[in-house]
N, CA, C and O atoms as a Tripos MOL2 file, in Angstrom:
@<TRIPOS>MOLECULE
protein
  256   255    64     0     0
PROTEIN
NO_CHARGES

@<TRIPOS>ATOM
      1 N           0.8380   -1.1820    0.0000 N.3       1 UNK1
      2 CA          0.0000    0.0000    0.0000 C.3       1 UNK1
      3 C           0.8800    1.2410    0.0000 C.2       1 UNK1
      4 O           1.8210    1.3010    0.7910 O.2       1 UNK1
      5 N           0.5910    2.3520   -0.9470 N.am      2 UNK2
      6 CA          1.1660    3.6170   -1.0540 C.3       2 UNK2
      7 C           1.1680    4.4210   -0.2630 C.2       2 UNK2
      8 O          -0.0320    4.6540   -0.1230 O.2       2 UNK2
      9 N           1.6280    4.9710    0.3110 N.am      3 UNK3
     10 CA          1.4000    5.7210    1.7580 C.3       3 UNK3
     11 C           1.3540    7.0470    1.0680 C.2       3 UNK3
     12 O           2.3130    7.4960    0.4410 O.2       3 UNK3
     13 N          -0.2160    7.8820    1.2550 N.am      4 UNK4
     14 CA         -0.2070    9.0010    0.3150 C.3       4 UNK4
     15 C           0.7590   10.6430    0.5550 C.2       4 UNK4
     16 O           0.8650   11.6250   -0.1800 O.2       4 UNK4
     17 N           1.3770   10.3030    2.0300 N.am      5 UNK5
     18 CA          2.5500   11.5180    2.6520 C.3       5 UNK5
     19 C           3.7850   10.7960    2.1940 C.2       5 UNK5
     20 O           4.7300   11.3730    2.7310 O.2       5 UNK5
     21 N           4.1500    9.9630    1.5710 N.am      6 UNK6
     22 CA          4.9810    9.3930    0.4980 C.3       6 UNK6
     23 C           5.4130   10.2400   -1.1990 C.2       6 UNK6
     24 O           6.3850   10.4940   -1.9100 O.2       6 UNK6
     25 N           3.5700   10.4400   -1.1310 N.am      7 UNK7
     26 CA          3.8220   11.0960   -2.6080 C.3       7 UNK7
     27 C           3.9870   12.5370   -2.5400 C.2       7 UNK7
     28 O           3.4400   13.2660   -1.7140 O.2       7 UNK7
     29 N           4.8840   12.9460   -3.5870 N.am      8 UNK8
     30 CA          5.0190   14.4240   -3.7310 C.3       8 UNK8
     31 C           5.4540   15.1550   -5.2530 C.2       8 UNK8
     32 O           6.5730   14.9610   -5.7270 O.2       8 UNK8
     33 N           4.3630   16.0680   -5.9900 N.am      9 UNK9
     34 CA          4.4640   16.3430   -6.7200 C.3       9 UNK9
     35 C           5.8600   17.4500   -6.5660 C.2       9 UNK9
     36 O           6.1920   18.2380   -5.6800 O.2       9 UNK9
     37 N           6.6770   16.9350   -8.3620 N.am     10 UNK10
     38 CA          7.8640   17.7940   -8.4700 C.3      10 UNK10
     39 C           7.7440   19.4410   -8.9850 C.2      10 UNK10
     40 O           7.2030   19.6990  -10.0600 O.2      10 UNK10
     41 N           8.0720   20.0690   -8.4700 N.am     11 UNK11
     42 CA          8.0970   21.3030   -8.9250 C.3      11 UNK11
     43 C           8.0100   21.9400  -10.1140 C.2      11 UNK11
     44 O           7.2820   22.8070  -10.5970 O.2      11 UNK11
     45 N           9.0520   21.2130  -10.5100 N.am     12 UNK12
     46 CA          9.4990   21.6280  -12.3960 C.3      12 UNK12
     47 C           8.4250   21.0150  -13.2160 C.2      12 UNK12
     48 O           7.5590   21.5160  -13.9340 O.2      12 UNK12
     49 N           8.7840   19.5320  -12.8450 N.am     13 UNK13
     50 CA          8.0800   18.8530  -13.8460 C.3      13 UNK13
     51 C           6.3200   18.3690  -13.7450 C.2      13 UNK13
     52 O           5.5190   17.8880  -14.5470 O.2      13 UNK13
     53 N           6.2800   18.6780  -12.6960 N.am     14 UNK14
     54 CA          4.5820   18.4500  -12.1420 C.3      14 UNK14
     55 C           4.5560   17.2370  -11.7710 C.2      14 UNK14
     56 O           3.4460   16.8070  -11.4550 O.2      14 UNK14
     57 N           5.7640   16.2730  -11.6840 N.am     15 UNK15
     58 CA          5.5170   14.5660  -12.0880 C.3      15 UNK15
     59 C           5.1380   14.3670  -10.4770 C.2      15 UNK15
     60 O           5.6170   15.1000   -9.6120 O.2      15 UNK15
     61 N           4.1760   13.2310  -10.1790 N.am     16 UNK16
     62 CA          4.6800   12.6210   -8.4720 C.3      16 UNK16
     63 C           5.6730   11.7520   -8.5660 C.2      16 UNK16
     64 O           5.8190   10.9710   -9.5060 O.2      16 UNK16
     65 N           6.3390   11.8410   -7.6740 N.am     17 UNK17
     66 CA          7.5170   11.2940   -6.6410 C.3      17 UNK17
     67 C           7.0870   10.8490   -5.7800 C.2      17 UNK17
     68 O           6.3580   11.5640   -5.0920 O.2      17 UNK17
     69 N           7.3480    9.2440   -5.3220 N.am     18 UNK18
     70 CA          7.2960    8.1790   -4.4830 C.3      18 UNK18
     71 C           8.7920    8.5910   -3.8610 C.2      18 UNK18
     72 O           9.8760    8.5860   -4.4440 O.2      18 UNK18
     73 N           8.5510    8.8650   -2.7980 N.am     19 UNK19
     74 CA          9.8500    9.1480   -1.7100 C.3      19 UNK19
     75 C           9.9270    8.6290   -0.2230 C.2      19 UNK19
     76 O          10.4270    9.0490    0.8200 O.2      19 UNK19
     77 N           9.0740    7.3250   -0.6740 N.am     20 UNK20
     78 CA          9.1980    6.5360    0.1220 C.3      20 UNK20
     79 C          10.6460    5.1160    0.2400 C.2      20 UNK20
     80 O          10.6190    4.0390   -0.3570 O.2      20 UNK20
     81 N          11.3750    5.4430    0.8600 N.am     21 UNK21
     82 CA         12.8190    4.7190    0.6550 C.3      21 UNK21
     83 C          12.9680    3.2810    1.1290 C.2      21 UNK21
     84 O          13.9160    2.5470    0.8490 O.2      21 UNK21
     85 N          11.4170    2.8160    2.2390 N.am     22 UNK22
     86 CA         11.3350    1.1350    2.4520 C.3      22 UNK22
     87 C          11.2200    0.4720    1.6780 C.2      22 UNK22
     88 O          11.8470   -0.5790    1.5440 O.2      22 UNK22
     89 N           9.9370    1.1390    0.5730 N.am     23 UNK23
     90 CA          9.3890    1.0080   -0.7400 C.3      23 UNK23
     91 C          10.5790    0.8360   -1.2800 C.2      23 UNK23
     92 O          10.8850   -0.3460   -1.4360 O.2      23 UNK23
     93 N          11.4910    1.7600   -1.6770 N.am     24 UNK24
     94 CA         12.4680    1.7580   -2.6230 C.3      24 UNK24
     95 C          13.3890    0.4270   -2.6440 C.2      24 UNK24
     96 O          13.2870   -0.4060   -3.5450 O.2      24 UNK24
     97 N          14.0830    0.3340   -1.8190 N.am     25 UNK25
     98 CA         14.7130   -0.6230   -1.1210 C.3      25 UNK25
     99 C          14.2340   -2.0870   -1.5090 C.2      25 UNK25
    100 O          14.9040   -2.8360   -2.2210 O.2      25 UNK25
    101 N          13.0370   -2.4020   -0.9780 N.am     26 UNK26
    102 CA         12.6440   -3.3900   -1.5090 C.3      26 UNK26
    103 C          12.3830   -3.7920   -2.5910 C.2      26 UNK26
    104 O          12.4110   -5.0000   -2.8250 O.2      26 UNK26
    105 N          12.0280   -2.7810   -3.6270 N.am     27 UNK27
    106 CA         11.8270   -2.7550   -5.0190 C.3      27 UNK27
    107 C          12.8390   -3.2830   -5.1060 C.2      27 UNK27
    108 O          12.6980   -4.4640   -5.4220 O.2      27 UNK27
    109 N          14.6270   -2.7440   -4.8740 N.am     28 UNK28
    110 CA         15.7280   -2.9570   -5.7230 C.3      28 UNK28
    111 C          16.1310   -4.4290   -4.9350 C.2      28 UNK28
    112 O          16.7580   -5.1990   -5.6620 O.2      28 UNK28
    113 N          15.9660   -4.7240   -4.1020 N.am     29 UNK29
    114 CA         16.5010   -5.9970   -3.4980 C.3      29 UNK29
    115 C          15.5270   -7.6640   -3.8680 C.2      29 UNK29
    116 O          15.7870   -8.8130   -3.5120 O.2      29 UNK29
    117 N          14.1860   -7.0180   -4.8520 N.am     30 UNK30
    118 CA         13.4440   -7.6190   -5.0590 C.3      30 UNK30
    119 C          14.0110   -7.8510   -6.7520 C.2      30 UNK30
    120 O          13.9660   -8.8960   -7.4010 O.2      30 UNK30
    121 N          14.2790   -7.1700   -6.9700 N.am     31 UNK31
    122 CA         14.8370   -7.0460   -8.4330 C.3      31 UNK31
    123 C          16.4980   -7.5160   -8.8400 C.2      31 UNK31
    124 O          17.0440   -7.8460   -9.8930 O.2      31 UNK31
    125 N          16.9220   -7.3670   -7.5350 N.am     32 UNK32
    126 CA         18.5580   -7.8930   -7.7890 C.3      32 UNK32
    127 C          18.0750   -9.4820   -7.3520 C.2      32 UNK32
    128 O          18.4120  -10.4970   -7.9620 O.2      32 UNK32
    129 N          17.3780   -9.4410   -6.3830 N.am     33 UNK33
    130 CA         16.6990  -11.6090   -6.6720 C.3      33 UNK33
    131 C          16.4080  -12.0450   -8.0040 C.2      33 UNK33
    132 O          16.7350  -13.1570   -8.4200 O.2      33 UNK33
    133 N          15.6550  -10.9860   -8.8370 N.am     34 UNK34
    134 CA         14.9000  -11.4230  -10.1050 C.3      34 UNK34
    135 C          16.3200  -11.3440  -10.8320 C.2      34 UNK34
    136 O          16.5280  -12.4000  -11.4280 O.2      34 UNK34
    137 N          17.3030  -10.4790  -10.9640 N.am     35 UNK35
    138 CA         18.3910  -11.2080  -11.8660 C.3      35 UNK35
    139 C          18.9030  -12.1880  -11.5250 C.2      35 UNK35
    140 O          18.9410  -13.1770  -12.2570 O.2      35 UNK35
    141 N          19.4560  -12.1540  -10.2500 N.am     36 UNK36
    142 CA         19.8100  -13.4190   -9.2920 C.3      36 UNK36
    143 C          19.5480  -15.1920  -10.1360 C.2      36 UNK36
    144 O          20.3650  -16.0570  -10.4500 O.2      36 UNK36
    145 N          17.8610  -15.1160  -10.2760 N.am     37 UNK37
    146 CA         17.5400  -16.3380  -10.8060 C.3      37 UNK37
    147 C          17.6490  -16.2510  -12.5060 C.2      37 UNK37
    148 O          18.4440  -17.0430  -13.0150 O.2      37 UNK37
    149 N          17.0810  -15.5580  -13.1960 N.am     38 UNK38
    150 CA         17.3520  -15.4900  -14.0690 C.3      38 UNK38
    151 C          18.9620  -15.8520  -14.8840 C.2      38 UNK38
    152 O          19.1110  -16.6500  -15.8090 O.2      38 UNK38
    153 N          20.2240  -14.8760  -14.1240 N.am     39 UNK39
    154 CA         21.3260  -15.7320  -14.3070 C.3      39 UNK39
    155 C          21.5230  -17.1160  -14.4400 C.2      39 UNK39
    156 O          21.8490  -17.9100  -15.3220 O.2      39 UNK39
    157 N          21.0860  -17.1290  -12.7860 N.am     40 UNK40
    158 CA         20.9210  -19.0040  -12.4790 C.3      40 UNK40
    159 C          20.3160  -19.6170  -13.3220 C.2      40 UNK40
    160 O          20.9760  -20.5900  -13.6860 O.2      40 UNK40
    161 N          19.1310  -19.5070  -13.9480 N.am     41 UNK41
    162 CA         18.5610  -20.1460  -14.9020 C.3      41 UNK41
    163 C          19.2160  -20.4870  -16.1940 C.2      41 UNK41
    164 O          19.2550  -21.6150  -16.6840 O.2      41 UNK41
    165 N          19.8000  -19.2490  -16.7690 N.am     42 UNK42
    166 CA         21.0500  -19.1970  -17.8920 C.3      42 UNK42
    167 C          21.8920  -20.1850  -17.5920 C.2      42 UNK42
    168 O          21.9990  -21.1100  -18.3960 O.2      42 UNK42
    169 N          22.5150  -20.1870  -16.6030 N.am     43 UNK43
    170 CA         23.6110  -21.1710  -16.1870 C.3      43 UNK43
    171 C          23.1860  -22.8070  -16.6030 C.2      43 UNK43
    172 O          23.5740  -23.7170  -17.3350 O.2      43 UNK43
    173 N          22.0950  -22.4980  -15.5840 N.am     44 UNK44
    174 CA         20.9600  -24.1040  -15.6010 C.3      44 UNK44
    175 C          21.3830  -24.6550  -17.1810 C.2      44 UNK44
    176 O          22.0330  -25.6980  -17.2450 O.2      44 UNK44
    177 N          21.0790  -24.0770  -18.2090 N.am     45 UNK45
    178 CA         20.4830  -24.5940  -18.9550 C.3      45 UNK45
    179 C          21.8010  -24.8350  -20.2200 C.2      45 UNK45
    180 O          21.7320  -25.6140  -21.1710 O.2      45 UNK45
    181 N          22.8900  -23.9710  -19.8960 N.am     46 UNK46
    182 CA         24.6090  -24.1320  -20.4600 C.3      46 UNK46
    183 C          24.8320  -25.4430  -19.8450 C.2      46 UNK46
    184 O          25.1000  -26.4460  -20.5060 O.2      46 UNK46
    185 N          24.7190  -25.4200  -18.5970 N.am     47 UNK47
    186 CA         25.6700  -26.8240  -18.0620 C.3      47 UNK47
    187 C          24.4390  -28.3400  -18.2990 C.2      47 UNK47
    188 O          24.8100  -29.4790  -18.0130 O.2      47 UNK47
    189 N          22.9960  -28.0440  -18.8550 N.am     48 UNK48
    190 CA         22.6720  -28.9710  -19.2740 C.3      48 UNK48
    191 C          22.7250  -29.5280  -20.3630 C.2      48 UNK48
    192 O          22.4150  -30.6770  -20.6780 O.2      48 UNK48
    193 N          23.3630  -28.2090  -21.2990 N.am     49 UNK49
    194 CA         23.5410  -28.5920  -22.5870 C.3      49 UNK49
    195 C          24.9690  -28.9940  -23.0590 C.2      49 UNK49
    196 O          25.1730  -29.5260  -24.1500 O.2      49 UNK49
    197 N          26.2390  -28.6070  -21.8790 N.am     50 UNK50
    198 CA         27.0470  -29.0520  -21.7430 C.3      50 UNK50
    199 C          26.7220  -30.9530  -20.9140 C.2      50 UNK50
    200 O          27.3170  -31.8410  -21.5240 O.2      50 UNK50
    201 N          26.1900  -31.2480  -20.1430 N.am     51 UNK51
    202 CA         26.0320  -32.6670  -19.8560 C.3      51 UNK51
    203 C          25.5380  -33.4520  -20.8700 C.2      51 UNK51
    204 O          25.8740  -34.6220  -21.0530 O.2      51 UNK51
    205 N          24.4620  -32.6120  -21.7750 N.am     52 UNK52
    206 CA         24.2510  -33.4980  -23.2550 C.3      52 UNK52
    207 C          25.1790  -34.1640  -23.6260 C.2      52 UNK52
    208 O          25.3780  -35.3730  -23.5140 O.2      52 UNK52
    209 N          26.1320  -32.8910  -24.3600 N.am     53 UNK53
    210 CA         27.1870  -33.3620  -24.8500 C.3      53 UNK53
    211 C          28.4560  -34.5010  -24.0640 C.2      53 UNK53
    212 O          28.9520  -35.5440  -24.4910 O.2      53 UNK53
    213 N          28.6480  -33.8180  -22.8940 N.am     54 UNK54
    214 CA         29.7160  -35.0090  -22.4800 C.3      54 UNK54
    215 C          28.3040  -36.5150  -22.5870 C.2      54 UNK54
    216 O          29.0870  -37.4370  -22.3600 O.2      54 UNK54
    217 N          27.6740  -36.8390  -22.6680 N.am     55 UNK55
    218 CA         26.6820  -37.7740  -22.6610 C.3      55 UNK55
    219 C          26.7900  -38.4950  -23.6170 C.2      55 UNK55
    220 O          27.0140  -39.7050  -23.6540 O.2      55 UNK55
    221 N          26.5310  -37.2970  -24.9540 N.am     56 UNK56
    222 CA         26.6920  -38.4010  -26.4660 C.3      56 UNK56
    223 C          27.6480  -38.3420  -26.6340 C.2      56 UNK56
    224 O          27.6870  -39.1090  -27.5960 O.2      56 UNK56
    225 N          29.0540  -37.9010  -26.4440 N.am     57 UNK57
    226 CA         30.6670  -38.5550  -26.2690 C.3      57 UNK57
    227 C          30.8440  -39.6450  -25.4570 C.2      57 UNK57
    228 O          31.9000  -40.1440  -25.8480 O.2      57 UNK57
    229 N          30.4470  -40.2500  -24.6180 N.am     58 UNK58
    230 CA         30.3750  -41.1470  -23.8400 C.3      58 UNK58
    231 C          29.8190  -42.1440  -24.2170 C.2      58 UNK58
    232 O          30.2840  -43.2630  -23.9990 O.2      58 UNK58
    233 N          28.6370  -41.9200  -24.9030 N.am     59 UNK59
    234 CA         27.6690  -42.7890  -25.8800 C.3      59 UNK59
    235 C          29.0360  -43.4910  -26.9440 C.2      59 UNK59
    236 O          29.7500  -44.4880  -27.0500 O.2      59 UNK59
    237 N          28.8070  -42.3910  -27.4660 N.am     60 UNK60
    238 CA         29.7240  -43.1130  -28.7430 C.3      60 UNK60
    239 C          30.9180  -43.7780  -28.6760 C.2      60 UNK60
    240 O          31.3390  -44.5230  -29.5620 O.2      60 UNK60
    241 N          31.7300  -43.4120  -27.1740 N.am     61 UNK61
    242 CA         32.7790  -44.1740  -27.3950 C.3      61 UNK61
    243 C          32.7470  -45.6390  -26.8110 C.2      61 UNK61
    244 O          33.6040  -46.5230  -26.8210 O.2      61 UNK61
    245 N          31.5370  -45.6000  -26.3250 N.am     62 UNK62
    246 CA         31.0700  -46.9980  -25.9200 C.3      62 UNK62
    247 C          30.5090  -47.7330  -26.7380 C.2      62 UNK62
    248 O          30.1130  -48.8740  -26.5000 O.2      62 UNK62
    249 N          30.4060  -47.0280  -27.9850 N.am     63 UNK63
    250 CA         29.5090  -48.0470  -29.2110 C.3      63 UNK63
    251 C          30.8010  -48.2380  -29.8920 C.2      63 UNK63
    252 O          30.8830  -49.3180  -30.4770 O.2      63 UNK63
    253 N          32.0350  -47.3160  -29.9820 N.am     64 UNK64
    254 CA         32.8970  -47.9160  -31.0580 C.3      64 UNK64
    255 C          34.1780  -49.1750  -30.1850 C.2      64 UNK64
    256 O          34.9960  -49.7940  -30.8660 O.2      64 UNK64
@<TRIPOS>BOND
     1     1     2 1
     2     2     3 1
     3     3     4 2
     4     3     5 am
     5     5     6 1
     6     6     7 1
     7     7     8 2
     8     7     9 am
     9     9    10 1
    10    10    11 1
    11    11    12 2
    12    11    13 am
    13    13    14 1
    14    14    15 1
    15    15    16 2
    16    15    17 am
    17    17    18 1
    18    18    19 1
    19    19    20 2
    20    19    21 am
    21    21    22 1
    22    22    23 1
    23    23    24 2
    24    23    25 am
    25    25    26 1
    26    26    27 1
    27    27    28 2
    28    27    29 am
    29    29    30 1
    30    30    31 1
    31    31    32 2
    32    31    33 am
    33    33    34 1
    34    34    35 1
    35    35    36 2
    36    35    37 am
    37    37    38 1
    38    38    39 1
    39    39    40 2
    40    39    41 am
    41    41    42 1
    42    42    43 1
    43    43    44 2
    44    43    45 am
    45    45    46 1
    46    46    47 1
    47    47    48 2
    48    47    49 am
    49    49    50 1
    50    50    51 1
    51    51    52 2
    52    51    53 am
    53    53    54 1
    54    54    55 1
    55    55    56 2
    56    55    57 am
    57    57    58 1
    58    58    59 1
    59    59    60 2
    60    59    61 am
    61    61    62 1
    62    62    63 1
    63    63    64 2
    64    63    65 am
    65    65    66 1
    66    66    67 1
    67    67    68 2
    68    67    69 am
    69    69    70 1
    70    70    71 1
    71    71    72 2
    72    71    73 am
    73    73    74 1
    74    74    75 1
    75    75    76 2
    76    75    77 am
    77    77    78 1
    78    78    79 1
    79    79    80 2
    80    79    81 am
    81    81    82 1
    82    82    83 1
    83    83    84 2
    84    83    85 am
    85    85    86 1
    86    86    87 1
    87    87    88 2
    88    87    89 am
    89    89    90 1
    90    90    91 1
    91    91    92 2
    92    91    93 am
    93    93    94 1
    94    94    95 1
    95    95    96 2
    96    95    97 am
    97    97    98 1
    98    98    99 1
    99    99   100 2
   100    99   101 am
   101   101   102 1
   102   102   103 1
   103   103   104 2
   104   103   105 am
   105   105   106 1
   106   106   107 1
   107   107   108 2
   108   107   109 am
   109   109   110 1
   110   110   111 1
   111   111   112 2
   112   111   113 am
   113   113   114 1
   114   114   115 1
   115   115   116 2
   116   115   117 am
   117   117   118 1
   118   118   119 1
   119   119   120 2
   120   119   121 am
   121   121   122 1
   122   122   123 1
   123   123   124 2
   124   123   125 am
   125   125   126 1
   126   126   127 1
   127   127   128 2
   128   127   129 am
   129   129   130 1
   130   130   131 1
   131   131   132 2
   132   131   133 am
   133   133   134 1
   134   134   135 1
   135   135   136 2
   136   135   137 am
   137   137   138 1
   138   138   139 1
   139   139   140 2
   140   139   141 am
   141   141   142 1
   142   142   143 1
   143   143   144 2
   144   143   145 am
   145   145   146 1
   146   146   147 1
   147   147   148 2
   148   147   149 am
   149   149   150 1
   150   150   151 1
   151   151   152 2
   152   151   153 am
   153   153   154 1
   154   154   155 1
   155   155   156 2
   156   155   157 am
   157   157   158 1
   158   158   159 1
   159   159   160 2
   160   159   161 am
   161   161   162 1
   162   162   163 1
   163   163   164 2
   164   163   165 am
   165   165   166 1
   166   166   167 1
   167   167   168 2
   168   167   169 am
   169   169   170 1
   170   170   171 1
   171   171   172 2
   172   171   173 am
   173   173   174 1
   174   174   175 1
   175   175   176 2
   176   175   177 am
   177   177   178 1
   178   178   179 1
   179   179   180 2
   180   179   181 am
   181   181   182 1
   182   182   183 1
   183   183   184 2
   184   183   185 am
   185   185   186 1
   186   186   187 1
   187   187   188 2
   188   187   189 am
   189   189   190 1
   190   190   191 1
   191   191   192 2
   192   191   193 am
   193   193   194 1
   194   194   195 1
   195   195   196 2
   196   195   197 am
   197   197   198 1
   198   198   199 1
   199   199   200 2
   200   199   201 am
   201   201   202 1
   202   202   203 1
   203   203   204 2
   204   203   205 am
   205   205   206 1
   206   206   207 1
   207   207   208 2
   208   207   209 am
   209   209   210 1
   210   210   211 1
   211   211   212 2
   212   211   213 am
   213   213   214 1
   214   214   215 1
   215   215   216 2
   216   215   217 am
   217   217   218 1
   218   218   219 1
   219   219   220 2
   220   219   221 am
   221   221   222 1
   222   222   223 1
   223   223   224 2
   224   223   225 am
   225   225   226 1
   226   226   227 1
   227   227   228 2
   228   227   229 am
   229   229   230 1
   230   230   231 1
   231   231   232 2
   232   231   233 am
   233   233   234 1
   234   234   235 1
   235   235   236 2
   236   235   237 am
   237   237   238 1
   238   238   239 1
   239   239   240 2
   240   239   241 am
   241   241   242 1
   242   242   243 1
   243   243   244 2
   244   243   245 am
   245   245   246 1
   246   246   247 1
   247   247   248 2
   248   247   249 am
   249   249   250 1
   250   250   251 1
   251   251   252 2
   252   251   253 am
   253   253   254 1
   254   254   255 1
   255   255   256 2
@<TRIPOS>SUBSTRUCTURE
     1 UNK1         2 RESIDUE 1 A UNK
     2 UNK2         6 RESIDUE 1 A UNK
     3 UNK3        10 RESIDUE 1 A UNK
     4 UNK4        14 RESIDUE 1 A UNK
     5 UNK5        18 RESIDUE 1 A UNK
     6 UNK6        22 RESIDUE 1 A UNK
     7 UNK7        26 RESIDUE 1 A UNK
     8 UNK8        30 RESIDUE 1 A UNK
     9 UNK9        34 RESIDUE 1 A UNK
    10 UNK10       38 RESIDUE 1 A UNK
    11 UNK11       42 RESIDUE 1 A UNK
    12 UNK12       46 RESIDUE 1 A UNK
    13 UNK13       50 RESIDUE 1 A UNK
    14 UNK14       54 RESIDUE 1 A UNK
    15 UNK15       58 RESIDUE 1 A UNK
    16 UNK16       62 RESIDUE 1 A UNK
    17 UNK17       66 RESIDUE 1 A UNK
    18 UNK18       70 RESIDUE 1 A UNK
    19 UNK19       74 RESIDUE 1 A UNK
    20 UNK20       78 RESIDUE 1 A UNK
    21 UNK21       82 RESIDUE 1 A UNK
    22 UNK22       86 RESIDUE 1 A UNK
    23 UNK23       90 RESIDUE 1 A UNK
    24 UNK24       94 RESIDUE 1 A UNK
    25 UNK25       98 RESIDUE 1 A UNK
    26 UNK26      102 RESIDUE 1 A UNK
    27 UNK27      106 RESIDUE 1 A UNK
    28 UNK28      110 RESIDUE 1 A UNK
    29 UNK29      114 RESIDUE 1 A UNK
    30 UNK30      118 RESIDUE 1 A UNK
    31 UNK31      122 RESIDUE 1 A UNK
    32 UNK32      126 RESIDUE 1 A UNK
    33 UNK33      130 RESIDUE 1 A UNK
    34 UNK34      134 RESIDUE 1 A UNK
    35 UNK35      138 RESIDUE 1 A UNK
    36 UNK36      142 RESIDUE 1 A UNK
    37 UNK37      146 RESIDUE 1 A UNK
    38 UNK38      150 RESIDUE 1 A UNK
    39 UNK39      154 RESIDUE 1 A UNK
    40 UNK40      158 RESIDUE 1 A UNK
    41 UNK41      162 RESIDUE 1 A UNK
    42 UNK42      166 RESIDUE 1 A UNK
    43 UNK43      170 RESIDUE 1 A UNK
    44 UNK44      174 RESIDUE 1 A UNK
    45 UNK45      178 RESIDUE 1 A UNK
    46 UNK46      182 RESIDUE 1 A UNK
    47 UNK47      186 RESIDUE 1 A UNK
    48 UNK48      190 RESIDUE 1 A UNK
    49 UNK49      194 RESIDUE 1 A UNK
    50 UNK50      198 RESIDUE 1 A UNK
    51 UNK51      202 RESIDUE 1 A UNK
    52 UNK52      206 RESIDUE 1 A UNK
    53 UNK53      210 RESIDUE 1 A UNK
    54 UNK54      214 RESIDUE 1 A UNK
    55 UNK55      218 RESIDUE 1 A UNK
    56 UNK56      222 RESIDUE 1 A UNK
    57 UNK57      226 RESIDUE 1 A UNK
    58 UNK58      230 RESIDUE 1 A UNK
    59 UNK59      234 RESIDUE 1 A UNK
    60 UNK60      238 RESIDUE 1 A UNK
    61 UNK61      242 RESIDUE 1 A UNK
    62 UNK62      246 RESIDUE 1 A UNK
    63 UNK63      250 RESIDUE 1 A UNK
    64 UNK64      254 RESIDUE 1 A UNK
């Protein structure tokens, strides 16, 4: 929930400003998790496609 003594219209630009900094905070620590996994996921899916391969090398040298 927005806490409405949070918001404050800017001078210049008329825009509101959220200047609430718990808010803030969590946004960015919520968002450095979301790269967090995303990396991880990238990774996930290199080293499964790297185990493919050592897999069908292994395959094959057991068939020849």
């Amino acid at each position: 929930m927005i806490n409405p003594r949070s918001l404050v219209r800017d001078e210049n630009s008329q825009a509101v400003i959220n200047t609430d900094i718990v808010a803030l905070n969590k946004y960015k620590s919520e968002r450095a998790l979301h790269r967090k996994v995303a990396s991880l996921t990238k990774e996930l899916v290199q080293v499964k496609q790297c185990l493919n391969r050592l897999n069908e090398r292994i395959d094959k040298i057991e068939n020849n």
